[in-house]
C-alpha positions as CSV (number, residue, x, y, z in Angstrom):
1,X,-37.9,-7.9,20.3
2,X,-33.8,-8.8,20.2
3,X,-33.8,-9.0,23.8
4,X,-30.1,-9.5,23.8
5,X,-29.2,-7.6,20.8
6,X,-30.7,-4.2,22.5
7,X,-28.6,-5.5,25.8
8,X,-25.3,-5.5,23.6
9,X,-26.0,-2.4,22.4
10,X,-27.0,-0.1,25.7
11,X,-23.8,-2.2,27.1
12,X,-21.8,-0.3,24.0
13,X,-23.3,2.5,24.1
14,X,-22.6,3.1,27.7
15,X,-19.2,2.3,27.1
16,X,-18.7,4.5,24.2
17,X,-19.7,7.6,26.6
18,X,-17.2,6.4,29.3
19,X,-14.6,6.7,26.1
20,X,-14.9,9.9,24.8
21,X,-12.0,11.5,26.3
22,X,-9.0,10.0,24.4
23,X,-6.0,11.7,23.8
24,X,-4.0,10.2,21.8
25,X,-0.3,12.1,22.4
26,X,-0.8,11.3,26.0
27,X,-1.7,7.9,25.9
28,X,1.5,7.3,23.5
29,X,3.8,8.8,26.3
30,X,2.4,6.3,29.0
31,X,2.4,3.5,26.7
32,X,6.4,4.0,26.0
33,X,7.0,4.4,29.5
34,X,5.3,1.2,30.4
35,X,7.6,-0.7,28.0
36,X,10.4,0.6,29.0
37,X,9.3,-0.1,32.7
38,X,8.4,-3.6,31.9
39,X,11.3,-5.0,29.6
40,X,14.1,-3.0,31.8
41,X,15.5,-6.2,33.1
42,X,15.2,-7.8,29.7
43,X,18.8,-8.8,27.8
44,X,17.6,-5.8,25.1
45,X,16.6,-4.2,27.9
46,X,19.8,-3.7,29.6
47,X,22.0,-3.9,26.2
48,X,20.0,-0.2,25.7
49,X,19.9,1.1,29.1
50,X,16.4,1.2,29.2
51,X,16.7,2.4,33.2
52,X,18.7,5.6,31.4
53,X,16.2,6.5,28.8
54,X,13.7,6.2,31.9
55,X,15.3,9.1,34.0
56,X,16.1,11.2,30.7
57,X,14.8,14.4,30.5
58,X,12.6,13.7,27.3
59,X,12.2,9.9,27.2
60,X,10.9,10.2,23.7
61,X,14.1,11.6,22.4
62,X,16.2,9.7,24.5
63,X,14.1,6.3,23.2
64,X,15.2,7.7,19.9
65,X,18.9,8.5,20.0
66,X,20.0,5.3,21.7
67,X,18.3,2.7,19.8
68,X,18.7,2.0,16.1
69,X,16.0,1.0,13.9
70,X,15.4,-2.4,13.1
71,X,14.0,-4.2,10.5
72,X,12.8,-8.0,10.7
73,X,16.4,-9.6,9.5
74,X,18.4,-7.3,12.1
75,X,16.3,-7.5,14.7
76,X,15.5,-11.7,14.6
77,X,19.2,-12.6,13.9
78,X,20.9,-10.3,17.0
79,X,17.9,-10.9,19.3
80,X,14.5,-13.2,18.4
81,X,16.5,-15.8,17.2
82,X,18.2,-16.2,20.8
83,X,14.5,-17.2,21.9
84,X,13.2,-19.0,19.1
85,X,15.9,-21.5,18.4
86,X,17.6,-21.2,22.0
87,X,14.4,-21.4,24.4
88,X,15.8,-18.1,26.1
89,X,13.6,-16.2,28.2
90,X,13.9,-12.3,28.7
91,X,15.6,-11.6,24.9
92,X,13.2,-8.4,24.2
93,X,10.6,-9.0,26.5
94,X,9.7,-10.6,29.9
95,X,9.2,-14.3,29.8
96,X,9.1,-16.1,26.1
97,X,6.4,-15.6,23.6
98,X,4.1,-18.5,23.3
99,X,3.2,-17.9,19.2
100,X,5.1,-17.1,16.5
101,X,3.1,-15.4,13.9
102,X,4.5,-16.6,10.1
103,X,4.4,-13.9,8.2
104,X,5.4,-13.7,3.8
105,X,3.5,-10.5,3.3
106,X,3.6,-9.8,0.3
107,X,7.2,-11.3,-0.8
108,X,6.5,-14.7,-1.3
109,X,9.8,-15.5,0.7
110,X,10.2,-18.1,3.5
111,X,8.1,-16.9,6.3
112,X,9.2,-14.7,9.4
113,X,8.8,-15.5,12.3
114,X,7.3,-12.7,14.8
115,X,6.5,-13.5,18.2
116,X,3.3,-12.9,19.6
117,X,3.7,-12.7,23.4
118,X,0.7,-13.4,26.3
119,X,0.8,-9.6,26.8
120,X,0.3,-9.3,22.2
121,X,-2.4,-11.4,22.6
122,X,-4.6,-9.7,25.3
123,X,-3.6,-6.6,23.5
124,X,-5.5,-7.7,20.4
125,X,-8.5,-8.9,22.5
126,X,-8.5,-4.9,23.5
127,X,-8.3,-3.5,20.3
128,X,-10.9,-5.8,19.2
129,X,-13.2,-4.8,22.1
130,X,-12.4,-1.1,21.4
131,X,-13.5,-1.7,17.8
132,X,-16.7,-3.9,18.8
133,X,-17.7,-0.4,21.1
134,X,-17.3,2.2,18.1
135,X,-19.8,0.1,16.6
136,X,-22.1,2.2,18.2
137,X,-20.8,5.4,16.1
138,X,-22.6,3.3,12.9
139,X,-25.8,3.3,14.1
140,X,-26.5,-0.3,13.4
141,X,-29.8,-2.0,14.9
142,X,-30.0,-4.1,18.1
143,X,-31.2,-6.6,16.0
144,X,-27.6,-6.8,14.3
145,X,-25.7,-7.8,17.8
146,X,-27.5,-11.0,17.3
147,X,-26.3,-12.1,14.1
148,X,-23.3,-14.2,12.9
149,X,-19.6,-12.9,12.4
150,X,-17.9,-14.8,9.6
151,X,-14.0,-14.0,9.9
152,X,-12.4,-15.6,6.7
153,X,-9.0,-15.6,7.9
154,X,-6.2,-18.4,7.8
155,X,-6.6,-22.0,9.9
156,X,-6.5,-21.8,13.6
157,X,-4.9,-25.4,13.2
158,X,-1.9,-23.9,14.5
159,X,1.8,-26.1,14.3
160,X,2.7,-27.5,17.5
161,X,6.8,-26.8,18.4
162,X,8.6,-27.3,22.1
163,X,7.7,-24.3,23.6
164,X,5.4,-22.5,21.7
165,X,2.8,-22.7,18.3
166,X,3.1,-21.1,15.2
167,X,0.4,-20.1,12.5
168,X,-0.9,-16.8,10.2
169,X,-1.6,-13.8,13.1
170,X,-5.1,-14.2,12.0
171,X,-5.5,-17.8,13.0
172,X,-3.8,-17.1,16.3
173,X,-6.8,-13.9,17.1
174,X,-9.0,-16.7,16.0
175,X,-7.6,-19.6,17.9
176,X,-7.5,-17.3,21.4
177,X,-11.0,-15.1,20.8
178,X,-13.0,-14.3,24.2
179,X,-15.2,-17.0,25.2
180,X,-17.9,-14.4,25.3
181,X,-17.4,-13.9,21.2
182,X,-17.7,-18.1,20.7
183,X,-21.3,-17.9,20.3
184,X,-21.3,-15.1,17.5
185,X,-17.9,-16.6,15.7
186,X,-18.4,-18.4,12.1
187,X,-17.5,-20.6,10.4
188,X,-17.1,-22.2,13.8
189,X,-14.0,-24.1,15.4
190,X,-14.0,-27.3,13.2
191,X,-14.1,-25.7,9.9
192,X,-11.5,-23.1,10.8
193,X,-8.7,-25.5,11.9
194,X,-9.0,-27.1,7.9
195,X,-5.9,-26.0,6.8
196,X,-6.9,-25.9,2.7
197,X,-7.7,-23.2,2.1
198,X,-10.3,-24.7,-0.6
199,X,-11.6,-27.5,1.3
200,X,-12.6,-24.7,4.0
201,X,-14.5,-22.7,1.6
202,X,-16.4,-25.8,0.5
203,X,-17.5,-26.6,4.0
204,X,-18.4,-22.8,4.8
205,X,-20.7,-23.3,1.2
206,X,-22.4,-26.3,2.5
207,X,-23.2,-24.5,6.2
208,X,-24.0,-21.4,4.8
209,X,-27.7,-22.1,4.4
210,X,-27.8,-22.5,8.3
211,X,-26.6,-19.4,9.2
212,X,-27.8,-16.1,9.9
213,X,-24.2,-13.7,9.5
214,X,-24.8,-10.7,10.1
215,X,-21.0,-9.5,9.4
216,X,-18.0,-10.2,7.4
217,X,-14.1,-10.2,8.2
218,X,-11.6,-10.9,6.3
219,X,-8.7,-10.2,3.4
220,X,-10.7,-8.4,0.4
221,X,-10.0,-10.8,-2.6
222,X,-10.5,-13.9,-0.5
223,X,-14.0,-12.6,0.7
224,X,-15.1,-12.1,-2.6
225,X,-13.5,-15.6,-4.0
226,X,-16.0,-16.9,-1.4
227,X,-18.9,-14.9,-2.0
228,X,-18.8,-16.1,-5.4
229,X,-18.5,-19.6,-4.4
230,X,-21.6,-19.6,-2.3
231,X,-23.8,-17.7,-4.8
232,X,-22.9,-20.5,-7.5
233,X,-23.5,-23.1,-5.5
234,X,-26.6,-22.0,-4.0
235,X,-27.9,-20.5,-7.2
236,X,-28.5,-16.6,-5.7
237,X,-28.8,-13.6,-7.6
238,X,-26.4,-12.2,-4.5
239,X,-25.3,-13.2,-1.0
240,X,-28.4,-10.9,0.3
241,X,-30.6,-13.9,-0.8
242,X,-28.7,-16.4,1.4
243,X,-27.9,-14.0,4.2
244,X,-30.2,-10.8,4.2
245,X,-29.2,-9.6,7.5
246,X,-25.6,-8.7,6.4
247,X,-24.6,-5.4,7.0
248,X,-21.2,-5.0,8.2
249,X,-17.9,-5.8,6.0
250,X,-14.5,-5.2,8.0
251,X,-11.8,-5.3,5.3
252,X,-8.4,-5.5,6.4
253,X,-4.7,-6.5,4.9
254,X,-4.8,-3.9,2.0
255,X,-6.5,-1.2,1.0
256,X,-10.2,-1.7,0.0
257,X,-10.9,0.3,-2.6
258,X,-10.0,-1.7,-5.7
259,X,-11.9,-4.2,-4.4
260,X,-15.1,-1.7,-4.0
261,X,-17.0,-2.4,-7.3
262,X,-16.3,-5.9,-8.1
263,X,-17.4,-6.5,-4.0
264,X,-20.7,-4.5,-4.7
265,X,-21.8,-6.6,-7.3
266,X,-21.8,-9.3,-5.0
267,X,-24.6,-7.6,-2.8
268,X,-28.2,-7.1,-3.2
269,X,-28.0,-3.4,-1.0
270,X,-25.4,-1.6,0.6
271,X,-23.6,-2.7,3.7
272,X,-21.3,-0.8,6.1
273,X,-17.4,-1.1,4.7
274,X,-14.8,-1.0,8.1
275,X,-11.5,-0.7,7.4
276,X,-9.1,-2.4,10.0
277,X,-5.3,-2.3,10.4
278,X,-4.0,-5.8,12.2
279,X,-1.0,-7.1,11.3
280,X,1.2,-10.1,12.3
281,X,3.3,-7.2,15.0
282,X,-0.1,-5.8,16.5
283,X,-3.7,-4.6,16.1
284,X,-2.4,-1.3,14.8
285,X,-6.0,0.9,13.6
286,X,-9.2,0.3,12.8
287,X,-12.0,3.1,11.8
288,X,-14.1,4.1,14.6
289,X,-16.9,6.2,12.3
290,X,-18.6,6.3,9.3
291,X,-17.8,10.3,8.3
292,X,-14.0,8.9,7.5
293,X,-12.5,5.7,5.2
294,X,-9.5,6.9,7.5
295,X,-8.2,4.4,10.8
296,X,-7.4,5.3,14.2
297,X,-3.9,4.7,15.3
298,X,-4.3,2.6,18.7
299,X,-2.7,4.7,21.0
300,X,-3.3,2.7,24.4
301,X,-2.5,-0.4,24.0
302,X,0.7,-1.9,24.4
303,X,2.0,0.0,20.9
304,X,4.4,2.9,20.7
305,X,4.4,4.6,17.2
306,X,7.4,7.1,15.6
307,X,7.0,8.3,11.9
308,X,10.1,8.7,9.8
309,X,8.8,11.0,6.8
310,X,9.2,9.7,3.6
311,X,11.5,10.1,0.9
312,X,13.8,7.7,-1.6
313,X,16.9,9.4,-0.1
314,X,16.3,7.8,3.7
315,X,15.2,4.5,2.6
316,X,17.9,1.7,1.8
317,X,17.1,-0.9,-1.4
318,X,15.8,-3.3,1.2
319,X,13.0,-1.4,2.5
320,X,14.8,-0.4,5.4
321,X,15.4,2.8,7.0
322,X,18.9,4.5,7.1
323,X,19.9,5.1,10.8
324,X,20.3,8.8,10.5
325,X,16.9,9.2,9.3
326,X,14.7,11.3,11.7
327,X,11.6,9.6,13.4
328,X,8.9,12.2,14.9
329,X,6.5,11.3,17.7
330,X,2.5,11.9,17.3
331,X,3.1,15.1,18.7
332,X,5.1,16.1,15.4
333,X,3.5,15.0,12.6
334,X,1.6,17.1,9.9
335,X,-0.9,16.0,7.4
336,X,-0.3,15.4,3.9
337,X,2.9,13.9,4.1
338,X,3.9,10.4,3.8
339,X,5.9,8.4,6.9
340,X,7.2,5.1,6.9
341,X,5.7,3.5,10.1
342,X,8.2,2.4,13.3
343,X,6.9,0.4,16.1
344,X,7.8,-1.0,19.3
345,X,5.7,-3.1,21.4
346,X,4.5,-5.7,24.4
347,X,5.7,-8.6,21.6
348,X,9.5,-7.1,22.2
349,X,9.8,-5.7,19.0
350,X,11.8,-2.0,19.5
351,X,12.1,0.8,16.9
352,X,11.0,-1.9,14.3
353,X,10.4,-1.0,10.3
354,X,6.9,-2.6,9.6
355,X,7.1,-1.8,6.0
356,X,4.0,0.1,5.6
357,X,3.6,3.9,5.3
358,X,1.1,6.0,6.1
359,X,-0.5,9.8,6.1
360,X,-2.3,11.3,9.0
361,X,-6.2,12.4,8.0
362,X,-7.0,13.8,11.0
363,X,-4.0,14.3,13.5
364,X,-6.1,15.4,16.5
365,X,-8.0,11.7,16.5
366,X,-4.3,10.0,15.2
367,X,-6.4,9.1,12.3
368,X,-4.3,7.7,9.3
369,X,-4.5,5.7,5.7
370,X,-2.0,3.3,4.6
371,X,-0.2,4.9,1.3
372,X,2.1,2.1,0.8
373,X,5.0,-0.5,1.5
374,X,8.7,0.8,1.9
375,X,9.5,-1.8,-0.9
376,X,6.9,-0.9,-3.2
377,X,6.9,2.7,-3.9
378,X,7.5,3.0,-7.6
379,X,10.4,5.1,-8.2
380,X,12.5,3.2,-10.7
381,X,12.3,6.4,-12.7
382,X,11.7,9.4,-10.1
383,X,7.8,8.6,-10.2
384,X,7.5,8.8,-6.9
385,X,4.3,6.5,-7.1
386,X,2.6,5.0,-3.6
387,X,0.8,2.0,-3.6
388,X,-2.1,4.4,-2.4
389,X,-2.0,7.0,-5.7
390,X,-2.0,3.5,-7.6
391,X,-5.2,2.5,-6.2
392,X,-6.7,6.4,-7.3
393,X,-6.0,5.7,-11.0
394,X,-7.4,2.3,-10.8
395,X,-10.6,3.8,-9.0
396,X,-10.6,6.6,-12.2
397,X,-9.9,3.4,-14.7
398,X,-13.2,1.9,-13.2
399,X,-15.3,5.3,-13.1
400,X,-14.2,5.8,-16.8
401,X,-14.8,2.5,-18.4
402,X,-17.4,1.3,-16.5
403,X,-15.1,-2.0,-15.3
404,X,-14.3,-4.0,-12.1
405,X,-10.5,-4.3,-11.7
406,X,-10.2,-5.9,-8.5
407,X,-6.5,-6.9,-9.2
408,X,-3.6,-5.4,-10.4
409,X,0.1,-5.3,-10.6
410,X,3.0,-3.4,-12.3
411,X,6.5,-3.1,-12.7
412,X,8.8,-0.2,-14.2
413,X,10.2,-2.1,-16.8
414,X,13.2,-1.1,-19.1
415,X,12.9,-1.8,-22.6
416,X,15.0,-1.2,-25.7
417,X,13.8,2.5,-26.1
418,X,12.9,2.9,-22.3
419,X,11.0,2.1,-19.1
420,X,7.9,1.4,-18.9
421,X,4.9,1.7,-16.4
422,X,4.0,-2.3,-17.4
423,X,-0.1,-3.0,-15.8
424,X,-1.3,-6.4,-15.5
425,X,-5.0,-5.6,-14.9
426,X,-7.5,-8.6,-13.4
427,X,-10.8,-7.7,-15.1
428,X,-12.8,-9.4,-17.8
429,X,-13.4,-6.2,-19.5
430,X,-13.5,-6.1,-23.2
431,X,-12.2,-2.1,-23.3
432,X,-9.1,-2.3,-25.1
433,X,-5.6,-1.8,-23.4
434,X,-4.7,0.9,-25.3
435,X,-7.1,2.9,-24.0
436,X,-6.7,2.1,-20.4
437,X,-3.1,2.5,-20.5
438,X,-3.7,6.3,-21.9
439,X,-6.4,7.2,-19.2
440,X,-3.8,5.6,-16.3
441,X,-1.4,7.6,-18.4
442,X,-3.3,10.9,-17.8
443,X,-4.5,10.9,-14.9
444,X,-1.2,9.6,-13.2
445,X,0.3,13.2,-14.7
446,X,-2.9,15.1,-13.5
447,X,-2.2,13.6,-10.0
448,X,1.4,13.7,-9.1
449,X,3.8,16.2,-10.8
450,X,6.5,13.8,-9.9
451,X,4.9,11.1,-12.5
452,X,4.3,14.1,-15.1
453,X,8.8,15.1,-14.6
454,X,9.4,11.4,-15.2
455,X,7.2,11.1,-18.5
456,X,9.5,14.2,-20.1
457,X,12.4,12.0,-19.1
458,X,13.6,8.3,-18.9
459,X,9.6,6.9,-18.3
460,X,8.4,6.7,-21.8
461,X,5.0,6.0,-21.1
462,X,2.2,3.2,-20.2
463,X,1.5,-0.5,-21.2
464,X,-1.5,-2.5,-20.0
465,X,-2.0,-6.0,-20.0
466,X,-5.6,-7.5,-18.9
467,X,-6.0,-11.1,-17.5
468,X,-8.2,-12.8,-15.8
469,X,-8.8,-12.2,-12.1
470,X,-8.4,-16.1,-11.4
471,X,-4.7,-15.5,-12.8
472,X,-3.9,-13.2,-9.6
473,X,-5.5,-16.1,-6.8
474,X,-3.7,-19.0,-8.7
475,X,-0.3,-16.9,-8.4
476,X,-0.5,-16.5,-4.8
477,X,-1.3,-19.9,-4.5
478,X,1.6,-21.6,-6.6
479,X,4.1,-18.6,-5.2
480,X,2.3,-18.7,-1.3
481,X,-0.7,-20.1,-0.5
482,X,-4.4,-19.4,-0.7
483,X,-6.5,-17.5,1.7
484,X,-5.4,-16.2,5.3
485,X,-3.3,-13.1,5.1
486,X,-1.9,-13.3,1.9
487,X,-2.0,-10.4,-0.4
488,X,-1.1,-9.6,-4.2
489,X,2.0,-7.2,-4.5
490,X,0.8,-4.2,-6.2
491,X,4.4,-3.5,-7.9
492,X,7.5,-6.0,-8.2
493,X,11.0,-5.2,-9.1
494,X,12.3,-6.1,-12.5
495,X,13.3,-9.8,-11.6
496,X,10.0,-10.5,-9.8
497,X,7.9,-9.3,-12.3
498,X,10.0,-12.0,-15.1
499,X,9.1,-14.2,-13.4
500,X,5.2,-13.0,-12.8
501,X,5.3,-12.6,-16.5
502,X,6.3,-16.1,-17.5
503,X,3.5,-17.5,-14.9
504,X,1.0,-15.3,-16.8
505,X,2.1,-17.1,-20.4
506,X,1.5,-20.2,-19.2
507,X,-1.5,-20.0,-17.3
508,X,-3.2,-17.5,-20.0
């Protein structure tokens, strides 16, 4: 009898009754008023007139008309930099921030610096609590609360500086999880401060006969890249064989369904797929039941969300947003229609363009699905493509051939007649490219009648390229580095994707 596992869960279960009564609108309105309340006397703080937004009428509209949006180069170089570089307390938020979470995303450029305040950090604790408690909507057995929990993320050897550390946001949750969660937590603190990403996976190989995980966590192609590593070396049909009581996968950083048929191959039965929304600015959404693939927003806990809906005409060609564009609160939004994703929060960042956009699923439970990055919707040619419709056609490429295409990457590219929808697909399958790039051609008109205007104009049509998978994990490795939170960029700009190209050549 799981003595303790069956404690876990009544404990959850209890909990989950006591938190049935969200609402979501609500809980956004107190949150925005407690930031304002708390970073009032801040130097942002009083540059905005936070104490004026306070007594406004509508402190959502006021929030909204007398603070710009920012983006990460605005926002570090008129305020974060003043406490990173000048040890000044009270910039954007009481106090100093103790981490800085580094940050490349998917760019490959030098990393950003975000701080990650004591107040970020016990917010993430939170989140992950809340997300540990809707375990209970799974139905998963007591005797799962015993098992391990084997979070793949970057080192928790964190770099020492003056006044604070710095490391991947995934290290830092790692480096600073409860005391309560130290027991469950694998691969355990000595093999998670190995920076290599490599050397890491070689000691979680070696342990892996000695434990008993009972869930996964972790960046989708980096999971599998281990997986893989441990059923070689251990000589397993699948991972079942080494570790039969997995059951639970939380995926995180990107969307999961590319990943969906190469990862099944991996197991010897189904397990429970999580999708989770944490990035280096917050714990953002995680899915709370198993009738959805969609996340809830986290709407009490030190995060205040606006949605600016998306279009090419509001967005500047650095991702950012154009200051007259209009952001709506939770209590606006409608389904079916993409927004670009603006944030302030307990870290000091205020009105602040993540990147990301999203749709709402379900707008009564703020439940939402990432669509895309600001940066990365293809619309060289009027396309109107999101990362999220991208991920569609690759599922259809799969269904059709029969194929696992974990990995992919494109690039409108102009040639001497035209541009070009130009695939690189990771996959070892032996269906030939001309054939794929027709049924991505087809559906992609079938789907969005933006695509289908496009291909009667300046986009002449499709080319596919097919490389290895390995191709993709030695990219981000000579461009970024290995493991943690790095992730592939599903489309690159003309100048990017020379230079991807010329890596492929030689590496091929």
């Amino acid at each position: 009898m799981p003595i303790l596992g069956s404690l876990i869960k009544g404990l959850i279960q209890t909990a989950d009754i006591i938190n049935t009564t969200a609402k979501p609108v609500e809980e956004q309105q107190t949150v925005l008023t407690e930031l304002l309340e708390k970073a009032a006397n801040t130097k942002f703080g009083r540059t905005y007139k936070f104490e004026e937004i306070l007594n406004a009428p509508n402190t959502e509209k006021a929030f909204a008309s007398q603070i710009p949006y920012f983006d990460y180069d605005t926002i570090h170089s008129k305020w974060w930099q003043q406490q990173y570089k000048n040890e000044a307390n009270d910039v954007t938020w009481p106090g100093s921030a103790d981490h800085y979470a580094l940050s490349s995303g998917t760019t490959g450029k030098t990393s950003k610096r975000i701080p990650v305040t004591h107040d970020m950090i016990k917010a993430i604790q939170r989140a992950g609590i809340q997300q540990v408690l809707a375990l209970n909507n799974f139905d998963l057995p007591s005797e799962f609360f015993e098992k391990g929990i084997l979070m793949l993320g970057s080192s928790t050897d964190l770099t020492e500086k003056p006044n604070h550390v710095e490391g991947e946001i995934s290290g830092i949750s790692a480096s600073n999880i409860p005391s309560w969660f130290r027991g469950y937590y694998k691969p355990g603190q000595e093999i998670a401060e190995i920076d290599d990403w490599d050397e890491r996976v070689k000691k979680i190989v070696e342990e892996a006969p000695n434990w008993d995980i009972g869930a996964l966590s972790g960046i989708p192609s980096w999971i599998e890249l281990m997986l893989e590593e441990v059923i070689a070396a251990h000589q397993l049909e699948n991972i079942h064989d080494i570790w039969p009581n997995l059951q639970v996968y939380t995926s995180g950083g990107v969307a999961f369904s590319p990943y969906e048929k190469s990862f099944n191959a991996l197991l010897g039965k189904p397990i429970t797929v999580i999708d989770t929304y944490l990035a280096s600015e917050g714990f953002i959404a995680f899915q709370n039941r198993p009738q959805t693939d969609a996340m809830k927003l986290i709407t009490d806990n030190g995060i205040y969300f606006e949605f600016v809906p998306f279009n090419a005409e509001i967005i500047n060609e650095d991702g950012s947003i154009k200051q007259n564009a209009k952001a709506l609160t939770l209590a606006e939004v409608e389904l079916n229609q993409d927004y670009v994703l603006v944030m302030s929060t307990v870290s000091g960042a205020w009105r602040y363009i993540i990147g990301d956009t999203i749709e709402f699923t379900n707008i009564d439970k703020a439940e939402i699905k990432i669509t895309g990055r600001t940066k990365f919707f293809l619309n060289t040619v009027g396309s109107q493509l999101s990362v999220n419709k991208l991920d569609k056609a690759i599922s259809q490429i799969e269904e059709k051939f029969d194929i696992q295409v974990p990995e992919y990457t494109l690039c409108a590219k102009k040639y001497d007649d035209g541009f070009y929808h130009t695939w690189y697909l990771g996959s070892n399958t032996g269906v030939a490219k001309e054939k794929i790039a027709m049924a991505l051609d087809e559906f992609l008109k079938a789907a969005n009648k933006n695509y289908k205007v496009a291909r009667s104009k300046a986009l002449q049509g499709v080319k596919v390229h097919v490389v290895d998978q390995s191709v993709f994990h030695e990219w981000s490795a000579a461009n970024k580095k290995k493991g943690g939170q790095v992730k592939m960029e599903r489309v690159m700009g003309q100048e990017k994707f020379k230079t991807w190209q010329e890596f492929v050549s030689k590496t091929s």
